[in-house]
C-alpha atoms as an extended CHARMM CRD file, in Angstrom:
* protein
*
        94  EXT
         1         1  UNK       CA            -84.4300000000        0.7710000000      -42.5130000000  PROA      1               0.0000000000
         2         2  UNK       CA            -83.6610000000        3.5350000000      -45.2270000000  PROA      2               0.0000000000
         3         3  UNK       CA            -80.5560000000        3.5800000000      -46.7520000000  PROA      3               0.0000000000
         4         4  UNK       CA            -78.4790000000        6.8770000000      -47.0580000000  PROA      4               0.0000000000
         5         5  UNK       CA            -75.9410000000        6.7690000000      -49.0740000000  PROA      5               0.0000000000
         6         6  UNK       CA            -74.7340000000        5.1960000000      -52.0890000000  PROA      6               0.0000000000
         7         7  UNK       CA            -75.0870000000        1.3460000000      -52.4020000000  PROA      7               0.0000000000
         8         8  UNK       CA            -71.4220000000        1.2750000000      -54.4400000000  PROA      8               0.0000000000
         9         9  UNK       CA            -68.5480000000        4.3350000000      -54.8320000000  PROA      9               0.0000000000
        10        10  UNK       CA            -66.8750000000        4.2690000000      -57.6540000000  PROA      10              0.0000000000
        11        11  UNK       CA            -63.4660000000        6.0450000000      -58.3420000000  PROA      11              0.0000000000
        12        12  UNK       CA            -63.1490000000        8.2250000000      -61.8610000000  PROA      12              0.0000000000
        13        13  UNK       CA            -61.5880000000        5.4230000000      -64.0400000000  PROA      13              0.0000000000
        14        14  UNK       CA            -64.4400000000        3.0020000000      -63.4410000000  PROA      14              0.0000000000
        15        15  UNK       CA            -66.5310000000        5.7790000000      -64.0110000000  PROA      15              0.0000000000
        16        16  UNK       CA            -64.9420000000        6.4550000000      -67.1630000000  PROA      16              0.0000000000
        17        17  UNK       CA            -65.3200000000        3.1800000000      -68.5210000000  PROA      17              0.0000000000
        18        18  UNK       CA            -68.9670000000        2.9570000000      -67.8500000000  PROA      18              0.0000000000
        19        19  UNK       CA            -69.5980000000        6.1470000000      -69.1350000000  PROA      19              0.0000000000
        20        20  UNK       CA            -67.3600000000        5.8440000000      -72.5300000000  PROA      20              0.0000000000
        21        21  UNK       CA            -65.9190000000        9.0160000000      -71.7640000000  PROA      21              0.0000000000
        22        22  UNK       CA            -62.4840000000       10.7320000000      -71.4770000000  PROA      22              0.0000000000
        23        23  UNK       CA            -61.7890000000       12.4840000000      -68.2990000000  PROA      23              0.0000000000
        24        24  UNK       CA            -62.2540000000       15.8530000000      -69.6420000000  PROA      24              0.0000000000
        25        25  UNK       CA            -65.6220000000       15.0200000000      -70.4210000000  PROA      25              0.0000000000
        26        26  UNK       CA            -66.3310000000       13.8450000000      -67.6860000000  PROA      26              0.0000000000
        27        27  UNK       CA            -65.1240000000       16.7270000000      -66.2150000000  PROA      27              0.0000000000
        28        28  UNK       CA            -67.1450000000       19.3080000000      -68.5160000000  PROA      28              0.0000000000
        29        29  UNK       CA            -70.2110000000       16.4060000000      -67.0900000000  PROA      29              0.0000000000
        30        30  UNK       CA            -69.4490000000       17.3930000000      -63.7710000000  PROA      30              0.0000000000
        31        31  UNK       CA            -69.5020000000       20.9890000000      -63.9580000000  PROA      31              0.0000000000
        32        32  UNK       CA            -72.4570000000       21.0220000000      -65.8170000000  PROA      32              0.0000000000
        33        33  UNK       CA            -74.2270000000       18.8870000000      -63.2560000000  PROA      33              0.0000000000
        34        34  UNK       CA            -74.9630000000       15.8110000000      -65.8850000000  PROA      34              0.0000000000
        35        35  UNK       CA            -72.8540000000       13.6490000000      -63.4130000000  PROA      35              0.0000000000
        36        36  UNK       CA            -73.0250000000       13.9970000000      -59.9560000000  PROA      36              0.0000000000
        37        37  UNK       CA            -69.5450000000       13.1820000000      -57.5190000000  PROA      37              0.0000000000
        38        38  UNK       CA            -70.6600000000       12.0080000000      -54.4540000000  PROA      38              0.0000000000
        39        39  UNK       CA            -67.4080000000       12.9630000000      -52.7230000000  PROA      39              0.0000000000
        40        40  UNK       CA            -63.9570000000       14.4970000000      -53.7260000000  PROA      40              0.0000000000
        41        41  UNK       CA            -61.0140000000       14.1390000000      -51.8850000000  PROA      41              0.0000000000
        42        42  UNK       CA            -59.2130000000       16.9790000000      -50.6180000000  PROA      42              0.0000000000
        43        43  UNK       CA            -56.2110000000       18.4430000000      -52.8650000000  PROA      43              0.0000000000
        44        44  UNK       CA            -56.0660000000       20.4520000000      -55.2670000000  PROA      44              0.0000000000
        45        45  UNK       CA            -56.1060000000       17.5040000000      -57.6640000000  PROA      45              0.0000000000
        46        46  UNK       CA            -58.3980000000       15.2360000000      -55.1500000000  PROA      46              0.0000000000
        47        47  UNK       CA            -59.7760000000       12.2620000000      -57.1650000000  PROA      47              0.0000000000
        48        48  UNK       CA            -64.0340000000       12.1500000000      -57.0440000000  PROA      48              0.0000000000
        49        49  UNK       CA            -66.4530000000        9.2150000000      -56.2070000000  PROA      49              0.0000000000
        50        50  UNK       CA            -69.2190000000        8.6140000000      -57.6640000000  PROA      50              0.0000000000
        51        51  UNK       CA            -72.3520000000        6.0030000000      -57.3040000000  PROA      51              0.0000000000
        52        52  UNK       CA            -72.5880000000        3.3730000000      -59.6150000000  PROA      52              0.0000000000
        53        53  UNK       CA            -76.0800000000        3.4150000000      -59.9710000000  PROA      53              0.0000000000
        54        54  UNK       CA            -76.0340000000        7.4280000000      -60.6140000000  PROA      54              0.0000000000
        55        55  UNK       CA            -73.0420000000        6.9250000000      -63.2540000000  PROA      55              0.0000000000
        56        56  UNK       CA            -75.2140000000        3.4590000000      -64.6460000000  PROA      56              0.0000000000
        57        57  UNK       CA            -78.3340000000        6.0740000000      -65.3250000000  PROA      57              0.0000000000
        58        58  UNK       CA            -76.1980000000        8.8910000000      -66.9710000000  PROA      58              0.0000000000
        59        59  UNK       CA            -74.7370000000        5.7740000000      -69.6220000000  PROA      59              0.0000000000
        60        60  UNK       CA            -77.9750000000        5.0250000000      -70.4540000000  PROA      60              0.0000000000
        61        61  UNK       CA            -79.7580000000        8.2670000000      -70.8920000000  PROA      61              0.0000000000
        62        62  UNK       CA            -76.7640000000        9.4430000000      -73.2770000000  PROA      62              0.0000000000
        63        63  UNK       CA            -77.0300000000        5.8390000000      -74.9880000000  PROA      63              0.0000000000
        64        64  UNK       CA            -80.1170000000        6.1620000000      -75.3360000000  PROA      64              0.0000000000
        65        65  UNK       CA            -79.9810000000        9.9820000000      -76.6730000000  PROA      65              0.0000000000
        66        66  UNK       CA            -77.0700000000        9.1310000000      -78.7340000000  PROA      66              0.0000000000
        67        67  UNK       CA            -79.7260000000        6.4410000000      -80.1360000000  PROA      67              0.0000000000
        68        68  UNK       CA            -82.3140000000        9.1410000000      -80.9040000000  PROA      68              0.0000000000
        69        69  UNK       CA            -80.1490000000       11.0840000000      -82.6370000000  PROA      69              0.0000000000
        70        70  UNK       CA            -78.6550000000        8.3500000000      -84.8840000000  PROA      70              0.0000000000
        71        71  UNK       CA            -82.4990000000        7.6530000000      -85.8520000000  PROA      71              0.0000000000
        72        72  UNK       CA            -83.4850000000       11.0730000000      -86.4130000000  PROA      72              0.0000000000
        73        73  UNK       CA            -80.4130000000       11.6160000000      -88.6870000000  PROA      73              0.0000000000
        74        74  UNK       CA            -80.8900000000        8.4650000000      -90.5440000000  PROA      74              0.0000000000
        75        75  UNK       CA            -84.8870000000        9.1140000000      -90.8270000000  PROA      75              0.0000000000
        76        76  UNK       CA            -83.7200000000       12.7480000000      -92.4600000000  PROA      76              0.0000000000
        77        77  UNK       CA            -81.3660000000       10.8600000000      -94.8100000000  PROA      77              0.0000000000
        78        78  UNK       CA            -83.9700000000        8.3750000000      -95.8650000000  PROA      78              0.0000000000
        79        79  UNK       CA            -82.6340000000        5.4550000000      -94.7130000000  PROA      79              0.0000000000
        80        80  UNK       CA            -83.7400000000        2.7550000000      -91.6730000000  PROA      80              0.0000000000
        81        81  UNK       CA            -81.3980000000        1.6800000000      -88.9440000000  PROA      81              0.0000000000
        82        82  UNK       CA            -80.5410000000       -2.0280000000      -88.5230000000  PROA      82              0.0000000000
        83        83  UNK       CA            -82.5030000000       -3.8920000000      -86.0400000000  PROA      83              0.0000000000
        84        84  UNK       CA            -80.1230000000       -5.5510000000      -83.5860000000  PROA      84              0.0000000000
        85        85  UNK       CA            -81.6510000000       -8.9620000000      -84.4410000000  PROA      85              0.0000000000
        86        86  UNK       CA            -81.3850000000       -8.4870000000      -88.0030000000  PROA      86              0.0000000000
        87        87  UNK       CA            -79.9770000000      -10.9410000000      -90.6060000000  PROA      87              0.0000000000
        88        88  UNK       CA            -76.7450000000      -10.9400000000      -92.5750000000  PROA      88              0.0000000000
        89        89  UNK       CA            -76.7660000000      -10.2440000000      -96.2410000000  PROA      89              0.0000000000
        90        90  UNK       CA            -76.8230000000      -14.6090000000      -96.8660000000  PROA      90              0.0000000000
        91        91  UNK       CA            -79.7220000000      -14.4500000000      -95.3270000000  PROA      91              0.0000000000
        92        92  UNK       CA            -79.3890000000      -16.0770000000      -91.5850000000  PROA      92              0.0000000000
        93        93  UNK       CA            -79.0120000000      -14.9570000000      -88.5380000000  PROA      93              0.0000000000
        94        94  UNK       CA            -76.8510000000      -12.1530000000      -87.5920000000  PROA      94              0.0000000000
């Protein structure tokens, strides 16, 4: 058996929080088609759904953009990012 619909619907303020975003961008997101409501209630101020997994997958592609960019900018500048498993300045583990 296929499944249809979304495995999870999320309201805007989870949605939010996953996403790191304010409403308005999330907003400008929607209308631009980056995130995808899977429903919106009716009214003129009717609050969307979305799918978790769809919202998941938009938070990583912009972390991981958001990533490319801070490397690019530091490779232009001349310096190296941290590795995340870097040590601390005494010389152990971070």
């Amino acid at each position: 058996m296929t499944q249809t619909g979304p495995r999870y619907a999320i309201q805007m303020a989870e949605a939010l929080k996953i996403l790191k975003v304010s409403r308005k961008t999330a907003l400008r997101m929607i209308d631009k088609g980056e995130l995808q409501a899977i429903r919106r209630r009716p009214g003129p101020r009717g609050a969307y759904l979305f799918d978790e997994d769809h919202v998941r997958q938009v938070a990583a592609r912009r972390a991981e953009a958001a990533l490319a960019e801070a490397e690019a900018l530091a490779e232009a500048a001349g310096v190296g990012l941290v590795e995340a498993n870097a040590t601390t300045p005494g010389g152990g583990p971070a």
